[in-house]
C-alpha positions as CSV (number, residue, x, y, z in Angstrom):
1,X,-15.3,23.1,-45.1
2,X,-17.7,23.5,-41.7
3,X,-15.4,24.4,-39.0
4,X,-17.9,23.2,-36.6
5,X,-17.9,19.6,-37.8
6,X,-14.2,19.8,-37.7
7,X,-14.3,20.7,-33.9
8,X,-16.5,18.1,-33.1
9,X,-14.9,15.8,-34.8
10,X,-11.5,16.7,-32.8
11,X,-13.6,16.3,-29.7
12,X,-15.3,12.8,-30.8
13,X,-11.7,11.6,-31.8
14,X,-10.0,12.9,-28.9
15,X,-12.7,10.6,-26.3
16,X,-13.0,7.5,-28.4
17,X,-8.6,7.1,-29.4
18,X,-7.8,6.4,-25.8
19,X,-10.5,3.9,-25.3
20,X,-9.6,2.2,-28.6
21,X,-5.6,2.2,-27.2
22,X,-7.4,0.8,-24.0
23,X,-8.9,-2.3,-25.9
24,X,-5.9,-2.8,-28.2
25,X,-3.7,-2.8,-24.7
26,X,-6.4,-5.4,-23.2
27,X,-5.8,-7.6,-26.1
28,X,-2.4,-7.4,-26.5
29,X,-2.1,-8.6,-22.5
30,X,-4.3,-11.7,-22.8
31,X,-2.3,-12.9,-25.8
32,X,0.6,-12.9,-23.6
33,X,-1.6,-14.5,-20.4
34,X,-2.2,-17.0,-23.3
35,X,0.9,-18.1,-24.2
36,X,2.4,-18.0,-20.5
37,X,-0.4,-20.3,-19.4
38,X,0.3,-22.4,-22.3
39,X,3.9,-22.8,-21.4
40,X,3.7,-23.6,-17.8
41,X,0.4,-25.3,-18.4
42,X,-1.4,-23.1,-15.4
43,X,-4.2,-20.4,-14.8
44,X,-2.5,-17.1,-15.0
45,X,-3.7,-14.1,-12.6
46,X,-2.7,-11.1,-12.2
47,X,-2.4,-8.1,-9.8
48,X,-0.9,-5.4,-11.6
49,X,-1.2,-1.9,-9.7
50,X,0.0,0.5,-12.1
51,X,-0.7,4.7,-11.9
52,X,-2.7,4.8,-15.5
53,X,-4.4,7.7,-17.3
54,X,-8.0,7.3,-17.6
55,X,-10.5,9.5,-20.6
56,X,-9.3,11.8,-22.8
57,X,-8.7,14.1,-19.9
58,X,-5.4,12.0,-18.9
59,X,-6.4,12.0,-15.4
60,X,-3.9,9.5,-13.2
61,X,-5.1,7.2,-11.0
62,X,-2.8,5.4,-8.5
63,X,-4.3,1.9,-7.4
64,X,-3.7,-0.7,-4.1
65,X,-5.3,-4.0,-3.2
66,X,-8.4,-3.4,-2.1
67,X,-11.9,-5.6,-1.6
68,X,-12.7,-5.5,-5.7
69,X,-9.8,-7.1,-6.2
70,X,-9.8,-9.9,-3.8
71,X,-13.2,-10.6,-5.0
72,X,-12.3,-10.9,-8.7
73,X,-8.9,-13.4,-7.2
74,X,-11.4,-15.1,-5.3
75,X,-13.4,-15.7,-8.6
76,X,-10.6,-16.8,-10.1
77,X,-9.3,-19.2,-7.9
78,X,-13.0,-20.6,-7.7
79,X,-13.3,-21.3,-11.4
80,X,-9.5,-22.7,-11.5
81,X,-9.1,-26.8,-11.3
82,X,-8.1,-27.9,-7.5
83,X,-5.5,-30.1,-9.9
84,X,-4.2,-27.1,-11.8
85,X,-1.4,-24.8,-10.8
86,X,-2.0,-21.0,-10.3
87,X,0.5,-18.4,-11.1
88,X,0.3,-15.2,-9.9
89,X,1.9,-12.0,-11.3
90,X,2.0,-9.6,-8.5
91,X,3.2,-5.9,-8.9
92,X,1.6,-3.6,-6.4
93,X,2.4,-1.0,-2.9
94,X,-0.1,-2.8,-1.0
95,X,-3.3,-2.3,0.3
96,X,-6.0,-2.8,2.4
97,X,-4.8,-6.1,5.4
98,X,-8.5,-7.8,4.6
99,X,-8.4,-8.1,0.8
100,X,-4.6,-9.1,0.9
101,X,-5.8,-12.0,3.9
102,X,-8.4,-13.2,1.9
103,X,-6.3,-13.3,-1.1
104,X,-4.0,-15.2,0.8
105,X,-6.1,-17.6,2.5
106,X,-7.5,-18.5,-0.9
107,X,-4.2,-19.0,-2.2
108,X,-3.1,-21.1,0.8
109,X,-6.1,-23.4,0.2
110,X,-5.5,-24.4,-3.2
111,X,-4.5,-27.7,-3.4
112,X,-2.0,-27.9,-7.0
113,X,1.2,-25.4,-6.6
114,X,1.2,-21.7,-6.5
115,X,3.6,-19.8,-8.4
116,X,4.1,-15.9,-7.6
117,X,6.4,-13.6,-10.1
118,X,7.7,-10.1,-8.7
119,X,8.6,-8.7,-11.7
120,X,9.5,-5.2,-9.5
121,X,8.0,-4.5,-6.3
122,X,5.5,-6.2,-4.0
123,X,4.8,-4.0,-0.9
124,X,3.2,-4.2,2.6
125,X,0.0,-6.4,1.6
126,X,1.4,-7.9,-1.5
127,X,4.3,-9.8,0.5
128,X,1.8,-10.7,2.5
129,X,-0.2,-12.6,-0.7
130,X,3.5,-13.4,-2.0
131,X,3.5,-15.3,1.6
132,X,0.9,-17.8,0.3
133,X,2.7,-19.0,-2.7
134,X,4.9,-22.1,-2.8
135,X,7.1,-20.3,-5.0
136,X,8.2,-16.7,-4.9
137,X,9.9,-15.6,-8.2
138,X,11.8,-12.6,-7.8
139,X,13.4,-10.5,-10.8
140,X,17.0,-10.0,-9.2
141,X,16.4,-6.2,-8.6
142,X,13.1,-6.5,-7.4
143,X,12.3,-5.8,-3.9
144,X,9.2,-7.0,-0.9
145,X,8.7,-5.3,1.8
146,X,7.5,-5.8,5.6
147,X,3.6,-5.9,6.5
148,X,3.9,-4.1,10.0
149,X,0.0,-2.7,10.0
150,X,-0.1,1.0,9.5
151,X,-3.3,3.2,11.2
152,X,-3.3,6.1,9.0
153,X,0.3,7.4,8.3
154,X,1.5,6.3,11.1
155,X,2.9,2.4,11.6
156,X,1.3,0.5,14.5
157,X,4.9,-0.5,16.2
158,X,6.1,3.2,16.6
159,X,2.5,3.8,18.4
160,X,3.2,0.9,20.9
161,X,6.8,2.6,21.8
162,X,5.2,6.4,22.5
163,X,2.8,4.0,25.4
164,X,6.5,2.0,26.3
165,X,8.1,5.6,26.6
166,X,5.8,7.6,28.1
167,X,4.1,7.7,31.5
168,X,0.3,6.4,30.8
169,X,-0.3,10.2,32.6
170,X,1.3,11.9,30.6
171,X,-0.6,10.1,27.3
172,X,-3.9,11.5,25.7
173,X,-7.1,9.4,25.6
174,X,-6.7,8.6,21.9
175,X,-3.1,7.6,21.4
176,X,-4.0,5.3,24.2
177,X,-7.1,3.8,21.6
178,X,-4.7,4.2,18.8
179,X,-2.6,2.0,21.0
180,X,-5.2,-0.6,21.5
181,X,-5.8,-1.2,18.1
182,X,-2.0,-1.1,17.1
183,X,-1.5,-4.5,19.4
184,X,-4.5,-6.0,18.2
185,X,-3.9,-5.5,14.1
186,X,-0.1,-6.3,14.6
187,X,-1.1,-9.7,16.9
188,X,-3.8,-10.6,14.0
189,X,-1.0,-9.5,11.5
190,X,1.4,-12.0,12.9
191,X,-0.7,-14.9,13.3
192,X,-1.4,-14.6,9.8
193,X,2.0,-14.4,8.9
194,X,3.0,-17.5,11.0
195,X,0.0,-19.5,10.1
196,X,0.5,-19.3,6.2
197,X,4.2,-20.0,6.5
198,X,3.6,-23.0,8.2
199,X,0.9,-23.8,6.1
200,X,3.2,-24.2,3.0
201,X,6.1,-26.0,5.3
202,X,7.6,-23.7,7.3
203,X,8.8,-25.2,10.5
204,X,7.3,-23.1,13.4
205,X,10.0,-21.7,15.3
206,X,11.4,-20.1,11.9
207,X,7.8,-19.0,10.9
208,X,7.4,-16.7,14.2
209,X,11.4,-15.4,13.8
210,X,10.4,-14.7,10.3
211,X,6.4,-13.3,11.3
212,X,8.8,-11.0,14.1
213,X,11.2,-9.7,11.5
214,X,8.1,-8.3,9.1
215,X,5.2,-7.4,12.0
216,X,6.8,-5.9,14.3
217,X,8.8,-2.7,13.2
218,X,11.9,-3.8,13.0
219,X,12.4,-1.9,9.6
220,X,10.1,1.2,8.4
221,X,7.2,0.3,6.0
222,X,9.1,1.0,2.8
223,X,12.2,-1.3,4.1
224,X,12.8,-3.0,0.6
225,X,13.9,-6.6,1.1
226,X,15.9,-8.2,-2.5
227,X,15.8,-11.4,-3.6
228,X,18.9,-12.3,-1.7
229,X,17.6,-11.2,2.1
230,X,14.5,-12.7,0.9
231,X,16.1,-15.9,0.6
232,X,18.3,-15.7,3.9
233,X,15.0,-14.8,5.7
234,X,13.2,-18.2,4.1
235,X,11.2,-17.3,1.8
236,X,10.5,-19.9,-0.7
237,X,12.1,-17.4,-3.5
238,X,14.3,-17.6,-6.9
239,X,15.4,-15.1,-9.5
240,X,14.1,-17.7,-12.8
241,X,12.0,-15.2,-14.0
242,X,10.1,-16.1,-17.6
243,X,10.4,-13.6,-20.5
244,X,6.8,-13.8,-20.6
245,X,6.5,-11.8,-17.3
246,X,8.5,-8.8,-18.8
247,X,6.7,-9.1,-21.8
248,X,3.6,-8.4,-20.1
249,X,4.8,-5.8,-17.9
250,X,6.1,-3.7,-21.3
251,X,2.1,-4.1,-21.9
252,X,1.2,-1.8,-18.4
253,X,3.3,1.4,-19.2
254,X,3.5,3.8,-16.6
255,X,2.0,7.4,-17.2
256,X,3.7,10.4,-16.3
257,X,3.6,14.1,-17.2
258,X,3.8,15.4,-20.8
259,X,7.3,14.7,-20.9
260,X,8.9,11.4,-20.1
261,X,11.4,11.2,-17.3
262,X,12.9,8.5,-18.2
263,X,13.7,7.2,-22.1
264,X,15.8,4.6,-23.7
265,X,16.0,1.9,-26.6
266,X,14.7,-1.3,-25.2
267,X,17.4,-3.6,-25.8
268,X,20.4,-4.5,-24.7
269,X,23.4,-3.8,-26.7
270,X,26.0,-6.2,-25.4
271,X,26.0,-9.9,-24.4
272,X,25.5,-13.1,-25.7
273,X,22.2,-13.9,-24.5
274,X,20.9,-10.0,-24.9
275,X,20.1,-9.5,-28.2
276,X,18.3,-13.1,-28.4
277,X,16.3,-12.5,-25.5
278,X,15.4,-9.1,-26.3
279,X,13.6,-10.4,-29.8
280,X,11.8,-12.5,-28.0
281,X,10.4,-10.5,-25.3
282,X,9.9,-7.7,-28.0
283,X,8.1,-10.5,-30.5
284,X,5.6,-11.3,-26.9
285,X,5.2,-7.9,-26.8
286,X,3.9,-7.4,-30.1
287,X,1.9,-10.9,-30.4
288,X,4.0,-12.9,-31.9
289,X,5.4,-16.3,-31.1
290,X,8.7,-16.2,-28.9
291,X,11.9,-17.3,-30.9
């Protein structure tokens, strides 16, 4: 047998298995888009950050909101019926403040309801886009956060209070810029905040308590805030999350390092309801029809 073929053969099968996983992954996903927009008779979007290997080279990538992606929501808001609803799954750190805006604006203007499902975390920008929906539907352990703006690593509020703490003498020539900018992007911030709450109902003295709470550094960045403080602070939130939503989220696995750091069996051993639901997030998972 040529040894040589055999090595290239390794090599041809080692760059075309992960892209063949890719498309198998890609289809797998839209089945389930298809059947959750079929049961809740909607257009499904989603905005899925997830730390994936890309080529044969298993090289991780870690993603946030950014402009591509309010460009392809944008698109899809566009093409969507001003009669039909829009759910959103949303499961990301953050991002850049313009894309999350514009993603939120867009959201705001559409006319039939807006559905949002936080299957685990939506950070920083994606509360903000969480902000715009009509509904916020939280799994029970999952977690938003505040979207105080942040210039580099450092969060705008904690730059205001070195200004409020210091003598302006005794302050160099850039922490005072830094400073500028802080009050403007946490004053832009917050009229966002309060203008898309009120836009979806909000009453405006609870929209600018609620716009203080999350601008204004009253928590750090990563402050996470459950379904339960989400709903004492008035967010429009639940915890009825469809099986569909896991099942799709089993379809976005998380890469590590060679070795998993965390394994189980996914299903749940005791309960009346667990062994039912697992089958059928299980049978969504692998195509078939939910029992």
């Amino acid at each position: 047998m040529n040894f040589s073929w055999l090595f290239w053969f390794f090599i041809l099968s080692s760059m075309l298995t992960p892209v063949f996983r890719q498309k198998l992954l890609e289809s797998q996903r839209r089945s389930v888009l298809m059947k959750l927009e079929k049961k809740r008779s909607s257009r499904v979007i989603t905005l899925i950050h997830r730390q994936e290997t890309v080529s044969f080279l298993g090289i991780p990538v870690s993603r946030y909101i950014n402009v591509d992606d309010s460009e392809e929501i944008l698109r899809a808001i566009r093409l969507t019926p001003s009669d039909l609803p829009i759910d959103l799954i949303l499961h990301t750190p953050g991002g850049l403040v313009l894309a999350a805006e514009q993603i939120a604006c867009a959201l705001i203007r559409h006319e039939a309801p807006v559905t949002v499902f936080v299957p685990h975390y939506a950070m920083s920008g994606g509360t903000l886009v969480a902000l715009a929906a009509d509904r916020i539907v939280m799994d029970p352990n999952a977690v938003l956060g505040p979207v105080d703006p942040q210039l580099g690593q450092m969060p705008a509020a904690s730059i205001l209070k070195v200004v409020e703490q210091k003598d302006i003498n005794e302050i160099d020539d850039q922490t005072l810029v830094f400073a500028d900018i802080s009050r403007k992007a946490i004053r832009q911030v917050h009229e966002t905040v309060v203008t898309i709450t009120t836009a979806n109902g909000m009453e405006k003295e609870k929209a600018v308590a609620l716009a203080d709470k999350l601008t204004l550094g009253t928590w750090t960045h990563d402050y996470p805030i459950g379904a339960e403080e989400a709903i004492e602070l008035g967010f429009p939130a639940d915890t009825e999350m469809p099986e569909e939503v896991y099942a799709l989220m089993m379809l976005y696995p998380q890469q590590g390092a060679m070795r998993p750091s965390v394994m189980y069996i996914p299903m749940p051993y005791e309960g009346p309801k667990g062994p039912r639901k697992a089958r059928a997030i299980l049978d969504l998972f692998r195509g078939g029809e939910a029992r």
